[in-house]
C-alpha positions, 0 to 999 in steps of 0.5 A, a space after each residue: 727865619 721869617 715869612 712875608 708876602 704882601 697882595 695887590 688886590 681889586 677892591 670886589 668881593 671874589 678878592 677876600 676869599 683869595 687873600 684868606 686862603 693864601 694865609 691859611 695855606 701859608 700858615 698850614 705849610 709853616 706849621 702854626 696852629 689850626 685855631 691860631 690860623 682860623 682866627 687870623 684868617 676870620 680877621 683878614 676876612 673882616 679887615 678885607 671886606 672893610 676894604 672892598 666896601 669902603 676903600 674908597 670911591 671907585 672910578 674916574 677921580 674917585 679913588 683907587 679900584 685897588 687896596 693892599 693886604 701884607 703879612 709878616 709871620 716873624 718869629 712868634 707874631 703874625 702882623 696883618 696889615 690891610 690898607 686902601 684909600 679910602 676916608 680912614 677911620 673916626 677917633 675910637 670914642 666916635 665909632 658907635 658899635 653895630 645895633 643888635 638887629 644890624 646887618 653890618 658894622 661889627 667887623 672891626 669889633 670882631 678883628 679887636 677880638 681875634 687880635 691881640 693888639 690892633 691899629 685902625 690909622 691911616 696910610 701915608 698916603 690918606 687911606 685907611 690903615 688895620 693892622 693886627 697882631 697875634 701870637 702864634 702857636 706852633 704845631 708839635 710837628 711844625 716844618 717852619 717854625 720860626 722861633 
């Protein structure tokens, strides 16, 4: 059995804490572990968050108001993946990480972390692309697991 829902979501920030509570409820109802599902969950906030602030210029000719956040719970992997059309994402050896005293720049640092495999790449379509893996522990008494 597997699990998969994929959102259409406004690019504003009362978007994110949907999109993080719809995954923490379907990993609750499906049994995976607390922690695993915290991580995850911090993940899609950073993935999100990215989205809203740089998924491309909002209004007339200036890009979409709208990005996507899909899940794939499949066996023992959960696959994120949060797309949006903006500029996409500099070669890694570009991306500078955050200064010690910045007030933003660490999340996708902070998703490679949590993660245990990710992609930053671009969308058909030109927007940019994160998709994330983790393994999944299950709880002793998981209703849905997917093994």
């Amino acid at each position: 059995m597997s699990i998969w829902w994929s959102l259409h979501l406004r690019r504003e920030a009362a978007s994110v804490p949907l999109a993080r509570r719809l995954l923490l409820g379907t990993m609750e109802t499906a049994g995976v572990d607390p922690d695993v599902s915290y991580e995850l969950s911090v993940a899609l906030t950073e993935a999100c968050a990215n989205a809203v602030e740089h998924g491309g210029a909002v209004g007339r000719g200036g890009g979409s108001q709208a990005y996507r956040v899909t899940a794939y719970l499949d066996g023992e992997t959960c696959r994120i993946e949060v797309a949006d059309s903006g500029p996409g994402f500099a070669p890694a050896p570009e991306r500078r990480p955050a200064a010690p005293d910045a007030e933003n720049g660490r999340g996708l640092r902070l998703i490679e972390e949590l993660a245990d495999h990710v992609h930053f790449g671009r969308t058909g379509r030109g927007g940019a692309l994160v998709s994330f893996d983790k393994i999944i522990k299950w709880r002793p008494d998981a209703p849905l697991a997917l093994t």
